[in-house]
C-alpha positions as CSV (number, residue, x, y, z in Angstrom):
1,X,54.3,7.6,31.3
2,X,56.6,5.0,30.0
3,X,56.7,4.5,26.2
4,X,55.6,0.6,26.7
5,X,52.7,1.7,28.0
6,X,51.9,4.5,25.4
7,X,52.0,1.9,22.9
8,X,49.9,-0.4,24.7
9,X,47.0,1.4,25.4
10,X,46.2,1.9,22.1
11,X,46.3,-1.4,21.5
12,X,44.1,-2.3,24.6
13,X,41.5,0.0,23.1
14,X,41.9,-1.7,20.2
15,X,41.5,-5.3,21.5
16,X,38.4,-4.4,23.7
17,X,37.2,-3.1,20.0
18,X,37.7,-6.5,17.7
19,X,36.3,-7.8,21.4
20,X,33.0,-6.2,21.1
21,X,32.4,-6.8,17.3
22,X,33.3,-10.2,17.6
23,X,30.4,-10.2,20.7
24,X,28.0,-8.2,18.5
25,X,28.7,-10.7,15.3
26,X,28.1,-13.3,17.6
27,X,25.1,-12.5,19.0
28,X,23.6,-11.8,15.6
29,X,24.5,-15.0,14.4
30,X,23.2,-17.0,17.9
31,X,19.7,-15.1,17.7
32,X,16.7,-16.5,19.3
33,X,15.3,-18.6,16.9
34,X,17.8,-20.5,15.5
35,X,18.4,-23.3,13.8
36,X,15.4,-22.7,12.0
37,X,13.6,-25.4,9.9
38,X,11.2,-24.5,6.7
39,X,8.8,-26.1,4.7
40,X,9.7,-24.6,1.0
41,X,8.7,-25.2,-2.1
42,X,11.2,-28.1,-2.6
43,X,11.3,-29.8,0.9
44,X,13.2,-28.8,4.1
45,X,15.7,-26.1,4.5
46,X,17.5,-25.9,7.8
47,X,18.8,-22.5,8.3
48,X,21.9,-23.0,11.5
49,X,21.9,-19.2,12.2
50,X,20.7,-15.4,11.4
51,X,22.2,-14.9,7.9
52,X,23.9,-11.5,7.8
53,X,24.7,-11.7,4.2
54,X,21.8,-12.2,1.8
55,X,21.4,-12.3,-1.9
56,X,17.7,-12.2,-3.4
57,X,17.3,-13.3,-7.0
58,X,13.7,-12.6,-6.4
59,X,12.3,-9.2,-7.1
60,X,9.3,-10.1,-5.1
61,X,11.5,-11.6,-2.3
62,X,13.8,-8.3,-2.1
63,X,10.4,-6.6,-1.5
64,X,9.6,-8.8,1.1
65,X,12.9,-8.9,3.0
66,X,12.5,-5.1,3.3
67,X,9.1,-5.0,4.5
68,X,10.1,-7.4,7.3
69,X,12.8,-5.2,8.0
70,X,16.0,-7.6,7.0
71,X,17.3,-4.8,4.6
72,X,20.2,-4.3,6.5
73,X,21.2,-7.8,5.7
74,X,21.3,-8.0,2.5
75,X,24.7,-7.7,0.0
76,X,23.1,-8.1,-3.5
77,X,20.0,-8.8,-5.0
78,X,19.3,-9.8,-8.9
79,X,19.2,-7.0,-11.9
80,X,15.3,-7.0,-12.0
81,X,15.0,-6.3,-8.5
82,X,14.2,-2.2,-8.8
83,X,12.2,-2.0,-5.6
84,X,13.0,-0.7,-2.9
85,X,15.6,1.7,-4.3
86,X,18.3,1.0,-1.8
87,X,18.2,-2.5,-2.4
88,X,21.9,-3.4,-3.5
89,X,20.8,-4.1,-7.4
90,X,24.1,-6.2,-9.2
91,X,24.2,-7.6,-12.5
92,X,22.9,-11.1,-11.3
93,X,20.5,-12.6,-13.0
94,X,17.5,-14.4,-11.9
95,X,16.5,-16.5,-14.9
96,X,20.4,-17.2,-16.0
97,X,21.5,-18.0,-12.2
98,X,25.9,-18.6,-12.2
99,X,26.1,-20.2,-9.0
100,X,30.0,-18.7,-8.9
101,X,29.0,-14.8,-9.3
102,X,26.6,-15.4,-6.4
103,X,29.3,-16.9,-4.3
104,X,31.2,-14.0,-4.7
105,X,29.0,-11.8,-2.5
106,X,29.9,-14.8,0.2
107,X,26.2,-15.6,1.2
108,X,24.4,-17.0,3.5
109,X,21.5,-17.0,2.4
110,X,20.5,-17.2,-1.2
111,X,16.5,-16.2,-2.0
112,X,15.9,-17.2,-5.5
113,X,12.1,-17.5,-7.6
114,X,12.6,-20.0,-10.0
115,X,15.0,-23.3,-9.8
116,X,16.6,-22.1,-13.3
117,X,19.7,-24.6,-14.1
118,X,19.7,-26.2,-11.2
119,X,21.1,-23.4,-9.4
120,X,19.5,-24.4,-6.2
121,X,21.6,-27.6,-6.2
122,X,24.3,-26.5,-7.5
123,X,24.6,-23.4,-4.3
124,X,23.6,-26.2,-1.9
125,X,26.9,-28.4,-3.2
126,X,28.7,-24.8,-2.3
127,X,27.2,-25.3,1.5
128,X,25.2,-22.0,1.1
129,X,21.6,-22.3,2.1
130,X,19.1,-21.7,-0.1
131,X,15.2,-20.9,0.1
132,X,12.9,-21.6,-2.9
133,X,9.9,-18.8,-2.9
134,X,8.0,-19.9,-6.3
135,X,5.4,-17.0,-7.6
136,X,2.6,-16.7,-5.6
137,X,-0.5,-18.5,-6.9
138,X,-2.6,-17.1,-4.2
139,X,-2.9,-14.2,-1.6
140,X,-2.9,-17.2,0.7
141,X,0.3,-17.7,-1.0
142,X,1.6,-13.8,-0.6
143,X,1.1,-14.4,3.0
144,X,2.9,-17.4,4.0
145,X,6.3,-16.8,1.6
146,X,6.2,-13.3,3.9
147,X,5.9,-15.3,7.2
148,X,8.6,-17.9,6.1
149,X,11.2,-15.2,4.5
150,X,11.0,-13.2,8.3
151,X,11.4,-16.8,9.8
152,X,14.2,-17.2,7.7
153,X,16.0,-14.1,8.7
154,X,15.1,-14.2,12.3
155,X,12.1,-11.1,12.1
156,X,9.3,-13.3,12.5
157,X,7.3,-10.9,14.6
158,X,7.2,-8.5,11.8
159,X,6.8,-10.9,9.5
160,X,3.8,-11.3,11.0
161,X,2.4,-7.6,11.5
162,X,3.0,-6.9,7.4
163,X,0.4,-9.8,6.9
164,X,-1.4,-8.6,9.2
165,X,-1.6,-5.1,7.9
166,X,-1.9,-6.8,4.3
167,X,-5.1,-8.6,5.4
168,X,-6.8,-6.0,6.8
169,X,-5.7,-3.2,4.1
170,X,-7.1,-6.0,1.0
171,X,-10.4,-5.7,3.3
172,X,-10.8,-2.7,3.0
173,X,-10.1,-2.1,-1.0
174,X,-12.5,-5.1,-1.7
175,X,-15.3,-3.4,0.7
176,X,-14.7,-0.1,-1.0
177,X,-16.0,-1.3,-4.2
178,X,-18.3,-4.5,-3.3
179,X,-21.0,-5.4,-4.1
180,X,-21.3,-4.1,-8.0
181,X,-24.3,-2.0,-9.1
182,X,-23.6,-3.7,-12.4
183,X,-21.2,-6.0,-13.9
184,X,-18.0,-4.8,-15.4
185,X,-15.1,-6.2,-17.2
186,X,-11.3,-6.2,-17.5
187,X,-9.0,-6.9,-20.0
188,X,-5.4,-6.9,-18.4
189,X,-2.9,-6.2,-20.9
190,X,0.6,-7.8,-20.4
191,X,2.0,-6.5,-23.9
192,X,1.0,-4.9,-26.8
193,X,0.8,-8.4,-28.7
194,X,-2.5,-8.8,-26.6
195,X,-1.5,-11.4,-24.4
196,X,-3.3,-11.2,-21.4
197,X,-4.0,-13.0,-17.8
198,X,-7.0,-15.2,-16.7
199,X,-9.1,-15.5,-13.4
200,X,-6.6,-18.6,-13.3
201,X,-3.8,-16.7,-12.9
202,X,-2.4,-14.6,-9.5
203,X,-3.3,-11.3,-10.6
204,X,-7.1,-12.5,-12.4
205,X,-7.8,-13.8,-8.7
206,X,-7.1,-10.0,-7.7
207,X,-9.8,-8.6,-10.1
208,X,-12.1,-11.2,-9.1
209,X,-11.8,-10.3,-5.4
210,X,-12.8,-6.8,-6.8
211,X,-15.9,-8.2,-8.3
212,X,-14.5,-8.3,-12.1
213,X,-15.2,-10.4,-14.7
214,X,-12.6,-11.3,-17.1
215,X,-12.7,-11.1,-20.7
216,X,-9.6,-13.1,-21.2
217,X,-11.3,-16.5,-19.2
218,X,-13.4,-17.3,-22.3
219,X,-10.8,-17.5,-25.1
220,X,-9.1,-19.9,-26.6
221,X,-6.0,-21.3,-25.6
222,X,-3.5,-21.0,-22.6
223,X,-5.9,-21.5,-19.5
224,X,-3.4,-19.1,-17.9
225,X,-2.0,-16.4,-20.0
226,X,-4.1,-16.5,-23.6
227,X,-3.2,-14.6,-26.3
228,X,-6.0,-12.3,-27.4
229,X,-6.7,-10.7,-30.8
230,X,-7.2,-7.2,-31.0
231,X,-10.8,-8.3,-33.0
232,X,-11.6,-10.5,-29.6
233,X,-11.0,-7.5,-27.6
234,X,-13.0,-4.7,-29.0
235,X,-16.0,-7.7,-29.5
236,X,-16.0,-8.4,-25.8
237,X,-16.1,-4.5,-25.1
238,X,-14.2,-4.2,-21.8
239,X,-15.4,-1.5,-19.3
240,X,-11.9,-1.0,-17.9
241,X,-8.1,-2.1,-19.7
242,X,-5.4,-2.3,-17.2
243,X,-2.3,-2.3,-18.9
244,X,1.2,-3.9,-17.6
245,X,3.3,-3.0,-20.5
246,X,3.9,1.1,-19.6
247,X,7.5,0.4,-19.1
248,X,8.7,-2.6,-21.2
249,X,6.5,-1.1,-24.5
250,X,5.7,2.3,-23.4
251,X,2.5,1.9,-23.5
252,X,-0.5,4.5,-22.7
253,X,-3.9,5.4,-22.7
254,X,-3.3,7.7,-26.1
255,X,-1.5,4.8,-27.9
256,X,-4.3,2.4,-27.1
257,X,-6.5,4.9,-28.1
258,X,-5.4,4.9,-31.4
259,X,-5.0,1.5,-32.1
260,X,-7.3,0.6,-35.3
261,X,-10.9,0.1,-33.8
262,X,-10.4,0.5,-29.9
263,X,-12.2,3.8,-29.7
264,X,-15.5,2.1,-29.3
265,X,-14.7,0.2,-26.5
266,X,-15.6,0.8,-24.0
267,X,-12.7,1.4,-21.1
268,X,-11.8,3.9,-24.1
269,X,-14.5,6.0,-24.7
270,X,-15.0,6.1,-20.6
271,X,-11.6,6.8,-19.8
272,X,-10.9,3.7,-17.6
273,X,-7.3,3.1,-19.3
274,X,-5.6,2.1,-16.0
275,X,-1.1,2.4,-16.4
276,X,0.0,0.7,-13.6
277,X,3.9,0.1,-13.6
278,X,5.1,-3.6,-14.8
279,X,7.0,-4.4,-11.9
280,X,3.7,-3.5,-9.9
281,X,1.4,-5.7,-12.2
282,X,4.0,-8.7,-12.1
283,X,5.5,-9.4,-8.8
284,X,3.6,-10.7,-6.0
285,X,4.9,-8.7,-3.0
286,X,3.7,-6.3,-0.3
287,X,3.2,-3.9,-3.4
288,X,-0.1,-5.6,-4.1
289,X,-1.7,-3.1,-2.1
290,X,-0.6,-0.4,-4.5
291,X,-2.1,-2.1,-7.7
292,X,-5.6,-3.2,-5.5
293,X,-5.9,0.5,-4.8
294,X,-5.6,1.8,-8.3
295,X,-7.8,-0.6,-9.9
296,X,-10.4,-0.8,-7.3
297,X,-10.5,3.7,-7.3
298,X,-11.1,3.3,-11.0
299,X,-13.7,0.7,-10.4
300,X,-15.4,2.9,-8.0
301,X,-15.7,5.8,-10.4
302,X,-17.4,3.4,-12.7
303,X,-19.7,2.7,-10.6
304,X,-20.5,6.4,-10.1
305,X,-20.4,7.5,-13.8
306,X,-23.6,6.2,-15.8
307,X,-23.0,3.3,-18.8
C-alpha cells in the first residue's frame, strides 16, 4: 500500500463521517411538519424548521417539553426550572430575561411564561423565534399549550397522547371522590402571611373539580389571590389546609399546628394538613396529576372518617 493512499483513507472515512452528520442534521431540521404556524398568546409565530437547540424560561414549559419527549433538544432552561432533574438548569432568569445571556446558548427556540422587559421583542430583533405560553387559566388551557409546545418541536403525536392520558387520568381522580357525602372546605395556603388562592384562580378551579368549596372566595379583596387573616381562617373552620409554602417557608403540619388558635380548626384537629411541594402547587404542567391525587386521597379519607 502506497503512503498516499494510507493517508487517504482515513480521511475518506472521515468525509463519509461529516457526510452523514451533515445528512442526519439535515433531516432533523427538514422534518415533516415544518414550517409550522401557531396561534400564541401574542399573535402568530412561524417556526421554519425542527429547533434542535431550545431554551425554556418556563418551569411549566420545561415540564412539558419533556413529557412530549423534546428533552433531547433542549440546551438551557431558566433557574426555577427544577423538574425534570436532567433538565439543563442555568442561571437564567425568567422574571429578569437578558436577551444576550440567552443568545449565548445560540437558540432556536426560546419558550418563555411571562413577556418580562420586552424580552420577547427584543429575541425576535435577534432573529430567534420565540413562543409565548402564559399561565394556564384553565385545564382547557393545560391542554392546548401541551399540543402547541409538541407542534412546536415537531412531536405532535405525543403531544397529543400526554393530553390524552391527562384527560382520562383527571377523570378518574374527580370520580374517585364525586359526588360529596357532605360539603367540605379548603383553605390553600401560598405563604405563611395567609395569602391564599380563589375558585378564580387555576389551581381554585382544581378543588372545585374535586367538589371543594373555598374559604378564600368570600373575603375581601384580590378576586384572585386574597390575603386572609389568621382570625378569618380559624372562623371559617376549614376541613382540609393545603399548604404551598413547604419549601420556600418550611412549612408543616406541626408548625401550623402551633400557630396561636389553629388547633380548633378543623383540617387540624382531623389531620387533613396536606404538604404538597411549591413547584407542584404553582406550575401548571403535566404534574397536575400529582397534586389532583394528593388532594383528592385526603378528600376521600374525609369522607370516610366521621365530622
Amino acid at each position: 500500500m502506497s503512503t498516499r493512499t494510507a493517508l487517504c483513507r482515513p480521511l475518506a472515512a472521515l468525509l463519509a463521517a461529516v457526510s452523514m452528520l451533515l445528512l442526519v442534521c439535515g433531516e432533523a431540521a427538514a422534518a415533516p411538519g415544518f414550517p409550522v404556524r401557531l396561534a400564541a398568546a401574542d399573535g402568530t409565530v412561524s417556526i421554519t424548521a425542527r429547533p434542535l437547540r431550545i431554551v425554556s424560561l418556563s418551569p411549566s414549559a420545561t415540564q412539558d417539553l419533556y413529557a412530549v419527549g423534546a428533552g433531547g433538544q433542549v440546551v438551557a432552561v431558566d433557574s426555577e426550572s427544577t423538574y425534570p432533574a436532567q433538565a439543563p438548569r442555568t442561571g437564567l432568569l425568567a422574571y429578569t430575561p437578558n436577551a444576550e445571556a440567552i443568545a449565548r446558548y445560540r437558540p432556536d427556540l426560546v419558550i418563555v411564561a411571562l413577556d418580562s422587559g420586552n424580552i420577547v421583542s427584543q429575541l425576535r430583533t435577534l432573529h430567534i423565534p420565540v413562543l409565548l405560553e402564559p399561565a394556564a387559566s384553565s385545564l382547557a388551557g393545560v391542554y392546548a399549550e401541551i399540543k402547541q409546545i409538541g407542534a412546536a418541536t415537531g412531536h405532535p403525536a405525543s403531544a397529543a397522547s400526554v393530553v390524552a392520558t391527562m384527560r382520562r387520568s383527571v377523570a378518574v381522580i374527580v370520580a374517585s371522590v364525586k359526588p360529596l357525602r357532605r360539603p367540605l372546605t379548603v383553605y390553600h395556603e401560598l405563604g405563611p402571611d395567609y395569602y391564599s388562592a380563589t375558585s378564580r384562580t387555576f389551581v381554585g378551579q382544581l378543588y372545585r373539580l374535586l367538589g371543594l368549596g373555598n374559604i378564600a372566595d368570600s373575603a375581601p379583596g384580590s378576586r384572585q389571590y386574597p390575603q386572609l387573616s389568621a382570625e378569618y381562617i380559624i372562623s371559617n373552620d376549614p376541613d382540609l389546609i393545603v399548604l404551598a409554602d413547604t419549601v420556600c417557608c418550611r412549612q408543616t403540619a406541626k408548625t401550623v399546628a402551633s400557630r396561636p388558635g389553629w388547633s380548633t380548626i378543623a383540617a387540624v384537629k382531623d389531620g387533613a394538613v396536606v404538604p404538597v411541594d411549591d413547584s407542584i402547587a404553582s406550575q401548571w404542567g403535566p404534574r397536575i396529576l400529582v397534586f389532583l391525587r394528593l388532594v383528592a386521597a385526603e378528600v376521600r379519607r374525609l369522607e370516610g372518617s366521621p365530622r
